[in-house]
N, C-alpha and C positions, 0 to 999 in steps of 0.2 A: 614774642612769646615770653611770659613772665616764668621764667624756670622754676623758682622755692614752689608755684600754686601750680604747676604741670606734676610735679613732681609729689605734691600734697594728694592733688587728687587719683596719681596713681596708687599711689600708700592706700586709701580708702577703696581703691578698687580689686588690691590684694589682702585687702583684711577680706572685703565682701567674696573674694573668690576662692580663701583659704575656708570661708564660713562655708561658700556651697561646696568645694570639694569634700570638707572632711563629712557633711550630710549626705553626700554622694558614695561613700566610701562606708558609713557606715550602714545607710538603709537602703541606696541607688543598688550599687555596684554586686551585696548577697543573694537580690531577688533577682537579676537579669543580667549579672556578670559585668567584669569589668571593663572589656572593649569596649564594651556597648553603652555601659554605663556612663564613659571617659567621652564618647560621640556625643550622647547627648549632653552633656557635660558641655563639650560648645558653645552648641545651641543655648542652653540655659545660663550660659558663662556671657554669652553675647547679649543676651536681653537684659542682663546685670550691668553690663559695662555700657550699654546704651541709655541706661536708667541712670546714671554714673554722669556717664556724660553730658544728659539733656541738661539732670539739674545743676551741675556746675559748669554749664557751658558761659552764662554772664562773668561769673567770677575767675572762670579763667580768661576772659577778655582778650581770647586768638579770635579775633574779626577777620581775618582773612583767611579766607584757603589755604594759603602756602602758612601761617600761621596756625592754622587747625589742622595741616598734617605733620609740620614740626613737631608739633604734641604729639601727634599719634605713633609717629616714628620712633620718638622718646620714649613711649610708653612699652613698644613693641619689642625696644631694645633692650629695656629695662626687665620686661617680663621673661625677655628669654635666659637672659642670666640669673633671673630668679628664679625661674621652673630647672634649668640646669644645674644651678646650684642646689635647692631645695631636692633634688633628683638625687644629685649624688650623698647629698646629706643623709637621705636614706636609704643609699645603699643600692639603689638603683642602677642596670647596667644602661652605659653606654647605648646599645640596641634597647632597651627600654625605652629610654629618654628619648632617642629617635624615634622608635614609633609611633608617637603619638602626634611626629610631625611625616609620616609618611603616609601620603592619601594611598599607595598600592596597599600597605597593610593594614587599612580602614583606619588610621590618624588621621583626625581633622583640623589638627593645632594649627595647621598651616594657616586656612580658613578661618579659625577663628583669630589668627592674628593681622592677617588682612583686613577682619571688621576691626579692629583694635586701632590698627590705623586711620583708617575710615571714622571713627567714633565720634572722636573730637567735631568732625566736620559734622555728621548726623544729627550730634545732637544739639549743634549751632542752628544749621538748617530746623530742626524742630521746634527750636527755642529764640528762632527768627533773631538772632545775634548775630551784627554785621551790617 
C-alpha cells in the first residue's frame, strides 16, 4: 500500500463528500428533514466514494485484497476522526455524532463505512486492477 496516494485519494474523497453534505444541508435536509436527509446521504456518499475509487483504483496500485482493504481500513479510520472532529467543531453533542452511527436510531454511517472499506476493493474489481 503506497500511503502519500491512500491518503491523496481520501483528501479528494472528503473534499467531494464535504461538497455533497453542505448541498445536502442546504437543499436535501429543508425539504425532507434532516434524518432522512443524512440516510440518504449514505447512499449518495457511497456512489461518490465508489466513483472515487473505480477512477483512482490503477493509481493507487493496492493489487491485492489485503492491499485494497489496508486502504479502506485507512480511509475508514481516517473519516472517523474526521466526521468526529468536524462534529465537535460544530458544536455537535456527543449523542449527535453517534447517531448517525446507530442503525436503532436510523444512522446508517455504520454501513456506509463498511462500503468505504469495501471501496478500494470495488472499485479494483471494476477497473479489473490486479
Amino acid at each position: 500500500m503506497n500511503l502519500s496516494k491512500a491518503i491523496a485519494v481520501w483528501i479528494l474523497i472528503v473534499i467531494a463528500e464535504s461538497i455533497h453534505g453542505t448541498i445536502r444541508q442546504l437543499f436535501i435536509a429543508p425539504m425532507i428533514g434532516d434524518m432522512l436527509s443524512r440516510q440518504v446521504g449514505v447512499f449518495v456518499g457511497s456512489v461518490i466514494i465508489l466513483l472515487i475509487s473505480w477512477l483512482s483504483a490503477r493509481w493507487l496500485g493496492a493489487k491485492t485484497l489485503k492491499n485494497q482493504l489496508q486502504v479502506g481500513a485507512l480511509w475508514v479510520v481516517l473519516i472517523v476522526v474526521f466526521e468526529v472532529g468536524l462534529g465537535t467543531a460544530f458544536g455537535y453533542t456527543r449523542e449527535r455524532i453517534l447517531s448517525d452511527y446507530n442503525l436503532a436510531q436510523g444512522g446508517l454511517m455504520g454501513l456506509g463505512l463498511l462500503f468505504m472499506l469495501l471501496a478500494p476493493a470495488l472499485g479494483a474489481k471494476l477497473r479489473k486492477v490486479g
